[in-house]
Each structure stands twice: as structure tokens, then as C-alpha cells.
C-alpha positions in Angstrom: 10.5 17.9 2.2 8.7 16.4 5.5 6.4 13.7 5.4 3.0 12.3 7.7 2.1 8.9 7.9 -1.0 7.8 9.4 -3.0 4.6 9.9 -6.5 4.4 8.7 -6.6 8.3 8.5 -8.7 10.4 6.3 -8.5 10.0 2.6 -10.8 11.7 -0.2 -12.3 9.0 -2.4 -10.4 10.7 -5.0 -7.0 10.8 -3.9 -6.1 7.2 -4.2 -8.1 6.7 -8.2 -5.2 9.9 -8.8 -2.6 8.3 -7.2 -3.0 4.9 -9.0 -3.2 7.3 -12.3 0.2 8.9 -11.4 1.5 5.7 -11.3 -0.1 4.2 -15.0 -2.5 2.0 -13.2 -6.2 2.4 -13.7 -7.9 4.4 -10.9 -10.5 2.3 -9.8 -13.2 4.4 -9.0 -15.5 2.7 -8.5 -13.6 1.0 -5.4 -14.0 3.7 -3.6 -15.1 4.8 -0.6 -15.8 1.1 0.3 -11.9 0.1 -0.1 -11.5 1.6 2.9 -14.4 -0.1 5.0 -13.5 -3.4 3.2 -9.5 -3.8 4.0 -8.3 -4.5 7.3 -6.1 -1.5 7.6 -4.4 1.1 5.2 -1.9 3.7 5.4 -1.3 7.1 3.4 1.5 9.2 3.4 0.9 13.0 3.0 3.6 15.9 1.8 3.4 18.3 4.9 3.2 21.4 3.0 0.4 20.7 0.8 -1.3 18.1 2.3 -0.8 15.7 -0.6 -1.4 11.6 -0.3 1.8 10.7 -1.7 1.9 7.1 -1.4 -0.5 4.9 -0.3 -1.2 0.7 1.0 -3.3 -1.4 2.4 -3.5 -4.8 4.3 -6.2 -7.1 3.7 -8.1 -10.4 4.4 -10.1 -12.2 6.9 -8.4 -11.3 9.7 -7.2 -14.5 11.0 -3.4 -15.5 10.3 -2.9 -13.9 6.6 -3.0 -10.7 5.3 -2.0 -9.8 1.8 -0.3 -6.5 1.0 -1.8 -4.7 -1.7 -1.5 -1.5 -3.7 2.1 -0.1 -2.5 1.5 3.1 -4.5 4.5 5.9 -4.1 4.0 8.9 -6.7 6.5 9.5 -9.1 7.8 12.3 -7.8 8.0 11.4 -4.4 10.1 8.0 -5.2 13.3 6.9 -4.0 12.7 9.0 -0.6 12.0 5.6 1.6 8.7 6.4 1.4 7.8 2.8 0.2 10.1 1.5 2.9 7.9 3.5 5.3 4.8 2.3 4.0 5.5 -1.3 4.5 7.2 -0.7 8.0 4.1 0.9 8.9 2.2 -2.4 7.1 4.4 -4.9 9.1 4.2 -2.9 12.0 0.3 -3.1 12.4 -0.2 -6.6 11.2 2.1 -7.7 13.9 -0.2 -6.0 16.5 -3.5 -7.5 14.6 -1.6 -10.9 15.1 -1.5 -11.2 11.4 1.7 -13.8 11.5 1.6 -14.2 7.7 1.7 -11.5 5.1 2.1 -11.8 1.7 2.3 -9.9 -1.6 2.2 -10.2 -5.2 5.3 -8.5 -7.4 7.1 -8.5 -10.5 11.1 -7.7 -11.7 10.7 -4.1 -11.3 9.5 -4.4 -8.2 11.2 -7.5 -6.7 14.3 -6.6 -5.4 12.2 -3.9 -3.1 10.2 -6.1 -1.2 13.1 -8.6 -0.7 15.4 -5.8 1.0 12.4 -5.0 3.7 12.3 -8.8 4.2 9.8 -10.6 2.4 11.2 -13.9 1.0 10.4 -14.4 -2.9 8.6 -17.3 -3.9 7.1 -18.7 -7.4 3.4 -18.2 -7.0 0.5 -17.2 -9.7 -2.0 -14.3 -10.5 -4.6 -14.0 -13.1 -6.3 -10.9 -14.3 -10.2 -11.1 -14.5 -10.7 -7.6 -15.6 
């Protein structure tokens, strides 16, 4: 199977709220289409043949000196391809050319030991849920 990554292309307000769903996370609608005038940047990830966003992230924040990661999204059955590895190269990549010099993201045990082998360092921080 081939893959397509592209920056800031074209994504159907559905296709992330189904992606999020393939993954157990609430789709989120109503975020979209404005996610995507809102963030700074985002990248998808499409399956060649069919044309399918497989995986999915964005960058966002003021657009000074931080950017936080958010929503690494790979589909189930596309997992354990690289293409999360890809996704946050691509991430990396574009902040660095933004002259974002600080990125950040929030994880948990599952996910942990992914983000700390494409270098980000792990540190004690906290989140609250408002809805």
C-alpha cells in the first residue's frame, strides 16, 4: 500500500469527525470546517488507491515561539506502517520553517513511548477535561 502526505491540503469536513470515530474518540463535529481555518497548519495522510485520510494532525497556537501538537490520529488499520512517524516529521518539519522553536504535546502510557522515539523529551505536566 502507498501513501500521500500533504500540508494544509483538502479535507471533507467529515473525514476527520470519522477518523477520530475509528479511533474511539468523539468526532467533534461541530469543529469543523473552522479547525482548519483556526490551526496553524495540519497534515493528512491519504491511501493512494482510494483516496482515504488515513491519519491526520495538526499544529497549533499563536504563532510566535510555541506550537502544540494535537490530534495525531492514524486509523486502526493503517497503524504500525510509520505513518504516525510521518505525520510528526511532517509536523516538525513545518514548525521549523514557521520558526516555531518550541512544540509541545499532551500524551499518556499508551502513547508515550511513541513520541519519545521521534524526539520529544517527556515531562510531568497537567490537562483537565471541560467537556
Amino acid at each position: 500500500m502507498t501513501y500521500t502526505l500533504a500540508l494544509n491540503g483538502a479535507i471533507a469536513d467529515s473525514e476527520v469527525p470519522a477518523l477520530r470515530k475509528s479511533i474511539g474518540w468523539g468526532g467533534r463535529q461541530q469543529d469543523y470546517p473552522q479547525l482548519f481555518e483556526l490551526c496553524n497548519f495540519y497534515a493528512g495522510i491519504r491511501e493512494d488507491v482510494t483516496g482515504q485520510l488515513v491519519a491526520f494532525g495538526y499544529v497549533c497556537g499563536m504563532g510566535l515561539e510555541h506550537g502544540y501538537i494535537e490530534d495525531i490520529i492514524v486509523h486502526p488499520e493503517h497503524q504500525k506502517k510509520g505513518l504516525g512517524k510521518k505525520l510528526i516529521q511532517a509536523l516538525i518539519k513545518e514548525s521549523r520553517r514557521q520558526k516555531i522553536g518550541i512544540l509541545t504535546l499532551s500524551t499518556d502510557e499508551d502513547t508515550a513511548a511513541f513520541y519519545q522515539a521521534c524526539g520529544f523529551d517527556l515531562e510531568v505536566s497537567g490537562v483537565m477535561f471541560l467537556d
